[in-house]
C-alpha positions in Angstrom: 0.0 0.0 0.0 1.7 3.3 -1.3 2.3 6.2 2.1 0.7 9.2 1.4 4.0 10.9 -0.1 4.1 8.2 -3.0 0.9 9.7 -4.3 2.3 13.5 -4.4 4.3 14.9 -8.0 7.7 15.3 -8.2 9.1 18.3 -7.4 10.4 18.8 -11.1 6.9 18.1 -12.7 5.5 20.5 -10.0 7.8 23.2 -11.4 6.8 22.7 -14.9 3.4 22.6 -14.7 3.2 25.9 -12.5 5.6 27.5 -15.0 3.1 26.4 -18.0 0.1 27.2 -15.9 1.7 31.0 -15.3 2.7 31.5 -18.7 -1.4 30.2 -20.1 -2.8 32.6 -17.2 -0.6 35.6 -18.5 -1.5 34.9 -21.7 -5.1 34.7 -20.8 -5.1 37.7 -19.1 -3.6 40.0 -22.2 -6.1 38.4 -24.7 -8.9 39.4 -22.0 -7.5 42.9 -21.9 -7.5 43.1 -25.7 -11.1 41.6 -26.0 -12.3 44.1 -23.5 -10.6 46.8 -25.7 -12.3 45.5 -28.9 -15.2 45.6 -27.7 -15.0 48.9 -26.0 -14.7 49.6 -29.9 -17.4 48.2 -31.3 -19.6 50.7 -29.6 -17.6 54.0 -29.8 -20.1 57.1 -30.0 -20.1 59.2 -33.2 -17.9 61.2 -31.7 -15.3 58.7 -31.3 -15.7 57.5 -34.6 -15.3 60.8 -36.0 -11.7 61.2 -33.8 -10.7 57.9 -35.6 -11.6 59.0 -39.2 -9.9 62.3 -38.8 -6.8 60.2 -37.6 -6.1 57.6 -40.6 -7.8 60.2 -43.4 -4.5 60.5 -44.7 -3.2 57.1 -44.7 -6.5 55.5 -45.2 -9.3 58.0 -46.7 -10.9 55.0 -47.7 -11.3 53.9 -43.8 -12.2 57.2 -43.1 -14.8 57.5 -45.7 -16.4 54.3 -44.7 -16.5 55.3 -40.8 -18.1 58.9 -41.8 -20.7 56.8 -43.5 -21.5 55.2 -40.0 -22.2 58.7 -38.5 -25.3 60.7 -38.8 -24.0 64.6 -39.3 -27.3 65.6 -38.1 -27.2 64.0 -34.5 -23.3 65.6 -33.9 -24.2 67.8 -31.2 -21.7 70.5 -31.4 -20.2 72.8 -34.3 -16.7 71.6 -33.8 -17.2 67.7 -34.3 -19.6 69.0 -37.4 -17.3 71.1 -38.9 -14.5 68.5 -38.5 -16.8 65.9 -39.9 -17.4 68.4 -43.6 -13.9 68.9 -43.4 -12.7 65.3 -43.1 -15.6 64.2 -45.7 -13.8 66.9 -47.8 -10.4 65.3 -47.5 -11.4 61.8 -47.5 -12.6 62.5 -51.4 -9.6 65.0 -52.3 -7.3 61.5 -51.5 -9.1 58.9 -53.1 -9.2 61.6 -56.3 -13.4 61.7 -56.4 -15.5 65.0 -56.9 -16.2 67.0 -54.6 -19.1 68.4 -56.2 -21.1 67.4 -53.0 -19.2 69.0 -50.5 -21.3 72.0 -50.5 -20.9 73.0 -46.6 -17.6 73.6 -46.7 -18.0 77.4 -45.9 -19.8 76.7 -42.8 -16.6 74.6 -42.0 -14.2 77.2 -42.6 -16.8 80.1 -41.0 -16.5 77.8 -37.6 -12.8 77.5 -37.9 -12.4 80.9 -38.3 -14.2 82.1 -35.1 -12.8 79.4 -33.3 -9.2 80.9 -34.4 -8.2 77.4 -35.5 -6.2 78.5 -38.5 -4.5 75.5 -39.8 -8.2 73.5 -39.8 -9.5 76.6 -41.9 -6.8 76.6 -44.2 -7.6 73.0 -45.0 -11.1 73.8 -45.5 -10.4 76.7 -47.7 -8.0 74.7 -50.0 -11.0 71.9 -50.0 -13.0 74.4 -50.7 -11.0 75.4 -53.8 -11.4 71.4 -54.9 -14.9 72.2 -54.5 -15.0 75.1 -56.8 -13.2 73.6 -59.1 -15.6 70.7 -59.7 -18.2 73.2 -60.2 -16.4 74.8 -62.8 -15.4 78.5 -60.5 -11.5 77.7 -61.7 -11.1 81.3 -61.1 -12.9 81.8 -57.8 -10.7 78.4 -57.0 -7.2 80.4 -57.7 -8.2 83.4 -55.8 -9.3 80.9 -52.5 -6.1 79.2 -52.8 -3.9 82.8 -53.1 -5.4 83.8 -50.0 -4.4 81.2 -47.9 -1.2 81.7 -49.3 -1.0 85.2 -48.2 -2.2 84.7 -44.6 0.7 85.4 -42.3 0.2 82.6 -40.2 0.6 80.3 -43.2 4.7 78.7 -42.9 6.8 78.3 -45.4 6.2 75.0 -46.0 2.3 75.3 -46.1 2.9 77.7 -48.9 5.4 75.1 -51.1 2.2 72.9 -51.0 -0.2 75.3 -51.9 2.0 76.5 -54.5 2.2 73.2 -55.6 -1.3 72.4 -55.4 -2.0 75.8 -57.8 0.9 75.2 -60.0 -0.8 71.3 -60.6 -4.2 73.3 -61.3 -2.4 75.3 -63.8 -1.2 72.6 -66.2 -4.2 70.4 -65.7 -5.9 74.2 -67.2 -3.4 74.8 -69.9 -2.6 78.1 -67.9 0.4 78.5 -68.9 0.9 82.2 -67.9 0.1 81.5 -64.5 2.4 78.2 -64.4 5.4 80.1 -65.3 4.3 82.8 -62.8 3.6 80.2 -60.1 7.1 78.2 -60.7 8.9 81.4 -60.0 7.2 81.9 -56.9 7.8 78.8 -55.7 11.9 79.1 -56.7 11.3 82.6 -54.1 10.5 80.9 -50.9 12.7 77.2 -51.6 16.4 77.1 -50.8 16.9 73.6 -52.0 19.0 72.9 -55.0 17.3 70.0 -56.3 13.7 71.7 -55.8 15.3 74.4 -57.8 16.5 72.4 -60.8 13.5 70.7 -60.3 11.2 73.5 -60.8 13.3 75.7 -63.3 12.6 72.5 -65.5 9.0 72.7 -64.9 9.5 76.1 -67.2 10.3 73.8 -70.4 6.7 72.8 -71.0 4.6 76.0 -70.8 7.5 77.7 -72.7 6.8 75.5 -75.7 3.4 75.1 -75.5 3.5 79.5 -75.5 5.7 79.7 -78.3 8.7 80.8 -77.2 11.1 77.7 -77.6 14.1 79.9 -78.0 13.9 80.8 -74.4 13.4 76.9 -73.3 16.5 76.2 -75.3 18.3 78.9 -73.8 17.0 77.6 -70.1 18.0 74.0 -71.1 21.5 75.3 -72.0 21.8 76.6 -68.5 20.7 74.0 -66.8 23.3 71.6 -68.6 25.8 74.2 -67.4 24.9 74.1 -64.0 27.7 72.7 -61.5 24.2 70.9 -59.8 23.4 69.4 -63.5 22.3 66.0 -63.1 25.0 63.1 -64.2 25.2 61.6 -67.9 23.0 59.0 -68.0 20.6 59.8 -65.0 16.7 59.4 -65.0 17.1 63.5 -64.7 19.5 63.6 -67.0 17.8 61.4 -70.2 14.2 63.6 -68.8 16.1 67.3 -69.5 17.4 65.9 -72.6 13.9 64.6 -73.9 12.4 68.4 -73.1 16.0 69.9 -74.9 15.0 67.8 -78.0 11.5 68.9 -77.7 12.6 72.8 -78.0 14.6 72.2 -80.5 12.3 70.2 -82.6 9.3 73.3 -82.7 12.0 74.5 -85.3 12.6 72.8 -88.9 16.0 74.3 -88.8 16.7 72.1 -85.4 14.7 69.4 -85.5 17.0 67.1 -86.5 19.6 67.9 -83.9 16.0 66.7 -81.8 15.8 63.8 -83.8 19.4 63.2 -82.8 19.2 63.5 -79.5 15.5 61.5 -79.2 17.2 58.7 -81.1 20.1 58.8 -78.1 17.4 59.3 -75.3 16.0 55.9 -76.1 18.8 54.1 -76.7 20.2 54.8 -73.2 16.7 54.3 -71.9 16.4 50.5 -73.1 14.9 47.5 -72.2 11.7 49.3 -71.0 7.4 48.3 -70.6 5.5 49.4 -74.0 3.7 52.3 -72.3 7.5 53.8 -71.8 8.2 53.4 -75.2 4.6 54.6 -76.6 5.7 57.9 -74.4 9.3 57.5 -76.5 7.8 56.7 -80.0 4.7 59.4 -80.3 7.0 62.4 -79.5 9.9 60.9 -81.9 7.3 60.7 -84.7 6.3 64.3 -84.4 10.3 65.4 -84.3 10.9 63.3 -87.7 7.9 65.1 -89.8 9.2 68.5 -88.2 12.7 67.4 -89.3 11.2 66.3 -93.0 12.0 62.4 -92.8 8.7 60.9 -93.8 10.1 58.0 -93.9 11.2 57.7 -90.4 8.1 58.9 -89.2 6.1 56.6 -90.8 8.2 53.8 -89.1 7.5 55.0 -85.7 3.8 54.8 -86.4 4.6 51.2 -87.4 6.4 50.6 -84.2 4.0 52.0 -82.0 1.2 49.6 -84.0 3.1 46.8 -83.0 3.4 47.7 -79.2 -0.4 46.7 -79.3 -1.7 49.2 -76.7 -5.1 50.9 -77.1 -3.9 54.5 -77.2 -7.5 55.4 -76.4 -7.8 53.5 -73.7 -4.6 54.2 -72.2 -4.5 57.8 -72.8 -7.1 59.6 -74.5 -5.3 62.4 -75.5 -1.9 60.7 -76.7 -3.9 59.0 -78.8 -5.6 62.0 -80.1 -2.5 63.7 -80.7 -1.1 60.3 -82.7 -4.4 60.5 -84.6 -3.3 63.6 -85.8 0.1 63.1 -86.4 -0.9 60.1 -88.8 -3.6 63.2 -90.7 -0.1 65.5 -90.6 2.2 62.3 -92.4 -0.4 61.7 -95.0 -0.7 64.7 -96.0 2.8 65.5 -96.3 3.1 62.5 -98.3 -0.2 62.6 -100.7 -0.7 66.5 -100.5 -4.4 65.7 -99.9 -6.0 66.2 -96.5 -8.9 64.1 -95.7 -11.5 66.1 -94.1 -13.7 63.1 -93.2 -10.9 61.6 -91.1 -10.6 65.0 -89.0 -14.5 64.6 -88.6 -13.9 61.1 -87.5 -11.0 62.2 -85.3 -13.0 65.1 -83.7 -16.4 62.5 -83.3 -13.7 60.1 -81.4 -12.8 62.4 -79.4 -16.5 64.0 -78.4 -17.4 60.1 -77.8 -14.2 59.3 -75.6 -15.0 62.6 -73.4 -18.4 61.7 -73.2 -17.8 58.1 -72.1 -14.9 59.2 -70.0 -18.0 61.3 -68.0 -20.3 58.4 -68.3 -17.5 56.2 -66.8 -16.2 58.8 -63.8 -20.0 58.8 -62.8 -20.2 55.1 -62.9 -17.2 55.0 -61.1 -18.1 57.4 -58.1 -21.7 55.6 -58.0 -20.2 51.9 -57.8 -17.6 53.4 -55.1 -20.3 54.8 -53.1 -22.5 51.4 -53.3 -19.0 49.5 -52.6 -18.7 51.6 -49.7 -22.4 50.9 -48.5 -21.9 47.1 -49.0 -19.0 47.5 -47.0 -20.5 49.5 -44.4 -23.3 46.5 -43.8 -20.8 44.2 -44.2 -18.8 45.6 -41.3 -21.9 46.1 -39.1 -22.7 42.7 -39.7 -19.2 41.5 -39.0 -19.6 43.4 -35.4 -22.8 41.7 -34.4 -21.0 38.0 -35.1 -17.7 39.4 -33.3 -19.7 40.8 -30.1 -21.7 37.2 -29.5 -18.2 35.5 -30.1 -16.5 38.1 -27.7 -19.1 37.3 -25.1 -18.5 33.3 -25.3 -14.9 34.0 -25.6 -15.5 35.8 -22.2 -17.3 33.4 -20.3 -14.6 30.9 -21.2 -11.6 33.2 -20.4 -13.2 33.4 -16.7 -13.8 30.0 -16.6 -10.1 29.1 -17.0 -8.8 31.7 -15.3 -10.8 30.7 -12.4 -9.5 26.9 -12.9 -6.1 28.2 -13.9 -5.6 30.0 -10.1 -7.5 27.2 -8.1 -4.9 24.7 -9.7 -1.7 27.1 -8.7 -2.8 27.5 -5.2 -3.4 24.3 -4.8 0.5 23.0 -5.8 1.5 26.2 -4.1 -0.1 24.7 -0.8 1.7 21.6 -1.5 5.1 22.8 -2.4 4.9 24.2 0.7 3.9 20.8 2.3 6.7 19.3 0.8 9.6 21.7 1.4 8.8 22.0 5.1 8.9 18.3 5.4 12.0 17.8 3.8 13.7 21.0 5.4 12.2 19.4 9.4 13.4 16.2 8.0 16.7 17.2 7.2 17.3 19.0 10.6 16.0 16.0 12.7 18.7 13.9 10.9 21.5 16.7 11.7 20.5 16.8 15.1 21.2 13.1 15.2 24.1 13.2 13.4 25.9 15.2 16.2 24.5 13.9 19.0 26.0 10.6 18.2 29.7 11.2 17.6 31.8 8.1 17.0 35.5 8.2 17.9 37.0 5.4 16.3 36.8 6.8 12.3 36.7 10.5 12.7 38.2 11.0 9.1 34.6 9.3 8.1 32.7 11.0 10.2 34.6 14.5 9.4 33.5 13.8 6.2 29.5 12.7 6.9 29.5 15.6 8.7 31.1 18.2 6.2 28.7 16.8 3.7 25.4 17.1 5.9 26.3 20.6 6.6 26.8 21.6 3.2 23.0 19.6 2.7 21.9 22.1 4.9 22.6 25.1 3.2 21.6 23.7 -0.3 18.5 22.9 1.1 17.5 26.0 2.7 19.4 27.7 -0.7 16.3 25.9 -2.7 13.7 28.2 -1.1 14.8 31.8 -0.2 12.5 32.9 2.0 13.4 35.3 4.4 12.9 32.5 7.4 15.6 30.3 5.7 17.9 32.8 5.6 18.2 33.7 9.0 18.4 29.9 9.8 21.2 30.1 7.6 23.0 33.1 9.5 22.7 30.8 12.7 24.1 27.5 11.5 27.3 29.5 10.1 27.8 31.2 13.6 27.3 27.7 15.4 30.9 27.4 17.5 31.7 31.0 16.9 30.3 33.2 19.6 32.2 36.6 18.3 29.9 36.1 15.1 28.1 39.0 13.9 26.0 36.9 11.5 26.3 38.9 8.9 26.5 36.8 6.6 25.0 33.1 5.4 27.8 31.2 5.5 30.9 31.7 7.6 33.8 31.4 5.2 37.0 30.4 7.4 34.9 27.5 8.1 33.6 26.8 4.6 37.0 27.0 2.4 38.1 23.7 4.5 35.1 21.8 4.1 36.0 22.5 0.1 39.5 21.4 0.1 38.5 18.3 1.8 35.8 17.3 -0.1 37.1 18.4 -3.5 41.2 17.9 -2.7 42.1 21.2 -2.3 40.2 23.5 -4.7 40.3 26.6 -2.9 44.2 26.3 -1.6 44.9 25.6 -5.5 42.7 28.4 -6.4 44.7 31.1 -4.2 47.6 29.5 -5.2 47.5 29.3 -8.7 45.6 32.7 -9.0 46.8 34.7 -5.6 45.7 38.2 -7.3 43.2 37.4 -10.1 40.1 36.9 -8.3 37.9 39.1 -5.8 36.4 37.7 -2.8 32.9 37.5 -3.6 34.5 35.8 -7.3 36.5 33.0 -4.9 32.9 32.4 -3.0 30.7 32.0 -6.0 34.0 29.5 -7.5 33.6 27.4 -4.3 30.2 27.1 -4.4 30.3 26.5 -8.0 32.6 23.1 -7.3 30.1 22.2 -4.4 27.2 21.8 -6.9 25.0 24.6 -5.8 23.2 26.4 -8.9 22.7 29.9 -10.0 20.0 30.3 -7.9 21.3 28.9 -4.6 24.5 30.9 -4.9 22.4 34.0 -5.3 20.4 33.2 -2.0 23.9 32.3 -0.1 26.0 35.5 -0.9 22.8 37.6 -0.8 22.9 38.9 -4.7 20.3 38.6 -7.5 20.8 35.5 -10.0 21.5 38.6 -12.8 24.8 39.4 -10.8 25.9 35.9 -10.3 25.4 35.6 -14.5 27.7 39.1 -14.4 30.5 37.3 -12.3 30.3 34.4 -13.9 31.2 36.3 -16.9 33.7 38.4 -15.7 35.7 35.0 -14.3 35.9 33.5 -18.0 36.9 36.4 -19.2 40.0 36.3 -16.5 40.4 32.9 -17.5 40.3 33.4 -20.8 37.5 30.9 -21.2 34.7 30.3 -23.6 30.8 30.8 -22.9 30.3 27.0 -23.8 33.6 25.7 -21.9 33.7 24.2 -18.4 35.2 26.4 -16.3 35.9 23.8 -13.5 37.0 21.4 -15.7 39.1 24.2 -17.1 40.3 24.8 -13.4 40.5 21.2 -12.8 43.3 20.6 -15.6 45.3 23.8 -14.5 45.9 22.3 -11.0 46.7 18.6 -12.3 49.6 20.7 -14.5 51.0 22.7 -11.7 50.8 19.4 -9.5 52.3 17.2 -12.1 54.9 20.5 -12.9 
């Protein structure tokens, strides 16, 4: 019939399974925390929600767009979280590049921010409102908005390089060209960076050209060749200044073939590139070789971009328009005749493509606005079926929780059980021990008794509580009445008991190494050779187990030894040498 102890776990098992049943209760514990935090989410107030979309607009407007749709503008019950709510609407379309033909209370946004003296949330709405005007076809009442958030005096320099920006972007998508030449110089006013400034003073190329005056962009392409800043041979900035060079040079007969030249060059270093590169290549290269008189050539490019197979219309309505009429310009040149039915068929093509391009956009912005819908049910729905799997998920976290701590105070109370039995155990058998002295072997005996004391102190090591420890202070001043009990283990007394049990580590120690090693170094090597681990050493010499790692370390590097060597076998072998020596 098994004792009652035969039925208990050992103490190693013990250990593990209170290690694994603290890791599963931490881990418990953090997904509860995050559960409670989702679902502290699923019912944020409008308010919230609005804080949120204002947050990821710009990283995300589709997210943001998506949690406006969740919020009822009506029921906001204050100006400020209206206001932000137009104004984030506003921004939410400017970045996902829709109209914002329907962002009509814009002005009340920018009339709150205004009162409120928020300035850099007005300026945002006054820029959105400019996108507004714009899609309502006030370009110039969109310029003027834009100019005078420029001009405010709280506006910084760098809010006015993106406004200038923003302007000088309206300009070429207008054709304003005047105003694009005047914008780019007052953006090369407030910028001190040279590449911004090379940058921009290429920007001038295109609206020179497109004016007329192509001596002055060949004169501004000679410059910028010159400057000391001039982009390497070679470079993507370098083959892009080229390509505008070749297209000043080709508005004139007399230079067009230096243009052709230097097209011809221009794609060559470009190379191995996709067909929409090359279509970008070939359509400028055509228009260069009928300026420069070679028919022929011309009418191979046309070949060449035939056999790229890309839908010009498709892929760019008005490349494809201006290819249309660069084909009308080579026949012509060639037969003399000019086909008035194929500019009628050019111009119907191009009424058609603008119409379906608006028929498309709405399409677009309508299929958006249902996908958004779809996806706004689809994410309520997806809350509902998260909240009653959050609750189950609840129940069962407290469940084994609750299980989790009734199974670790129940091996706690039995550790407990256990240690105290073996630590009474071990002192009823010392007590023994020294009551009954023998006289006849007392090297033996010596030796029992060195070996039960050092039992002692490993056993009370094994649990550091602050009982064992002062238990500990009293068996190392037991036969020294002068002891202070400072310390755990009285070391005169100890070093001994090592060189007798494990022939004369610590004399061979000091001798060997008389200046290499500290105290506390010597103490945690003596204890090292008597078996005790990391743990127990830290409880004896009253340190944390993170210093005894740091000493450890700092005696192999005295040694000179490895983190994977032995450092007593290391030891061991130095003392058989200096014996055998």
């Amino acid at each position: 019939m098994k004792t009652p102890d035969e039925f208990f776990i050992p103490d190693h098992k013990i250990r593990l399974c209170l290690r694994l049943i603290s890791y599963a209760s931490v881990h418990y514990i953090l997904v509860f925390f995050m559960s409670l935090i989702f679902f502290s989410s699923c019912n944020q107030t409008d308010h919230e929600k609005l804080n949120v979309a204002i947050n990821v607009v710009e990283e995300r407007p589709d997210s943001a767009y998506i949690l406006l749709k969740d919020i009822e503008y009506e029921k906001l019950d204050n100006n400020r979280d209206k206001s932000d709510y137009i104004l984030t609407h506003a921004l939410a379309n400017i970045y996902m590049g829709r109209s914002l033909i329907t962002d009509t209370l814009l002005y009340d946004a920018i009339s709150y921010y205004n009162t409120s003296g928020d300035t850099l949330s007005a300026s945002q709405a006054i820029i959105a409102q400019a996108y507004h005007l714009r899609s309502i076809e006030k370009i110039p009442s969109a310029y003027d908005m834009m100019d005078s958030v420029y001009n405010l005096p709280t506006t910084s320099i760098v809010g006015r390089r993106n406004i200038n920006k923003i302007l000088l972007d309206f300009s070429f998508k207008d054709k304003d060209f005047d105003r694009s030449l005047y914008l780019i110089d007052r953006y090369l006013d407030i910028t001190d960076s040279e590449s911004e400034r090379f940058e921009f003073e290429m920007k001038k190329i295109t609206p020179l050209n497109s004016m007329g005056r192509s001596k002055e962009a060949i004169a501004l392409c000679d410059s910028l060749f010159a400057l000391p800043s001039a982009p390497e041979i070679g470079s993507t900035d370098w083959l892009f200044l080229r390509m505008n060079y070749a297209a000043s040079l080709g508005e004139s007969r007399a230079t067009a073939h230096e243009a052709v030249n230097i097209m011809e060059d221009v794609i060559k270093r470009f190379g191995q590139v996709p067909n929409k590169h090359l279509l970008e290549l070939y359509i400028p290269m055509v228009n260069l070789q009928l300026n420069a008189g070679n028919l022929d050539e011309a009418e191979r490019y046309v070949d060449r971009i035939a056999n790229l197979d890309i839908d010009n219309s498709d892929y760019d309505v008005v490349a494809g328009a201006y290819l249309d009429f660069l084909k009308i310009v080579l026949n012509f040149e060639k037969t003399g005749a000019l086909s008035s039915s194929q500019l009628s068929n050019v111009a119907h093509n191009l009424r058609k493509v603008s119409n379906n391009l608006e028929i498309k956009k709405q399409e677009r912005d309508d299929a958006l606005e249902s996908a958004y819908d779809l996806s706004r049910q689809k994410y309520e729905l997806t809350i509902s079926h998260q909240r009653l799997w959050l609750i189950l998920s609840i129940i069962i976290l407290f469940a084994v929780i609750t299980i989790s701590l009734v199974t670790y105070a129940s091996h706690k109370r039995r550790q407990r059980l256990i240690d105290a039995e073996e630590k009474i155990e071990t002192l009823e058998q010392l007590v023994k021990s020294a009551q009954n002295i023998a006289s006849d072997d007392k090297q033996g005996l010596l030796k029992k008794h060195l070996l039960q004391h050092l039992g002692i102190i490993k056993t009370f090591a094994e649990s550091p509580t602050s009982q064992n420890q002062e238990a500990l202070r009293k068996i190392s001043s037991v036969g020294s009445p002068d002891s202070n009990g400072d310390s755990l283990i009285k070391w005169d007394d100890f070093y001994p008991i090592i060189d007798e049990l494990y022939d004369n580590f610590h004399k061979n120690l000091i001798s060997e190494y008389p200046d290499l090693f500290s105290e506390r170094e010597i103490n945690i090597l003596c204890l090292i050779q008597a078996g005790f681990s990391t743990k127990e050493i830290g409880v004896l010499v009253e340190q944390t187990s993170n210093s005894i790692y740091v000493s450890k370390t700092a005696i192999r590097k005295k040694l000179g030894v490895g983190a994977k060597e032995d450092i007593l076998v290391y030891l061991t072998s130095k003392f058989d040498m200096s014996e055998m020596a």
